[in-house]
N, C-alpha and C positions, 0 to 999 in steps of 0.2 A: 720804175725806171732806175736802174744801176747807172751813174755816175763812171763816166771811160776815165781812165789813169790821169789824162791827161787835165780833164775838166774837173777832176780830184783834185788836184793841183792847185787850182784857180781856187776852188773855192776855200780849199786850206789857208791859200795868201790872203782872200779875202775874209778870212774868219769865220768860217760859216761853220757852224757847230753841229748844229740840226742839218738831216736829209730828207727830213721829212717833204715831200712836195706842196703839201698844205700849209705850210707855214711860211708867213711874211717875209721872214730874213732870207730863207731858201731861195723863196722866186726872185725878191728882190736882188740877189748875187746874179743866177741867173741870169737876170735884166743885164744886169751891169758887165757880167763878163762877155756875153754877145755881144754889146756894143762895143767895152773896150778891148777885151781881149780876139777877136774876131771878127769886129768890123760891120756887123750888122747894125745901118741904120736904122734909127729913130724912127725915122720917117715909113721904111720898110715894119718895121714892128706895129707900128701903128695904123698902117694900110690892111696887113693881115689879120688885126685884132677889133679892124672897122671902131677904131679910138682914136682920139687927138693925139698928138705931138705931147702937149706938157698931162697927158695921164699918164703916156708910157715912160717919161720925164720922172713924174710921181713915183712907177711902179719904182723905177731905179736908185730912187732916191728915200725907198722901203716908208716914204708915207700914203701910200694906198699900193694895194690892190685890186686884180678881178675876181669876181666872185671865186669863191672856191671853187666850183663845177665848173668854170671856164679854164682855169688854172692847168690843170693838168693838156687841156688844147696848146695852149701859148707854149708850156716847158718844151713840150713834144715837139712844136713847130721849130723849138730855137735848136733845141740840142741834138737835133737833123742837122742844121746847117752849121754847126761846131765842130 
């Protein structure tokens, strides 16, 4: 998954170094730019990901993730609606 101009951007403000999809900091940007920069709730994230509220809390706050094998579902689901 190539990262749009736009979502470049974001993750450049939020420091994101790695593009790797598998890595922590990545998804966790991710998380964070969905919800802040585009609005996607918590709540929405977490219905789709059949998880609670303070995981998806977690993912954004880069002290946990979902497995790796689930990972690349969630990127996909968010950076659709981005």
């Amino acid at each position: 998954m190539q990262p749009s101009p736009e979502l470049e951007q974001h993750l450049e403000k939020y420091g994101v170094v790695t593009r790797d999809p598998a890595s922590e900091q990545y998804f966790s940007a991710i998380v964070n730019i969905a919800i802040n920069e585009y609005h996607i709730s918590v709540k929405d994230i977490a219905e789709k990901c059949s998880c609670s509220f303070p995981t998806v809390e977690r993912w954004a706050k880069g002290i946990s993730a979902p497995a790796v094998q689930m990972r690349p579902f969630v990127l996909e689901w968010l950076v659709e609606r981005m």
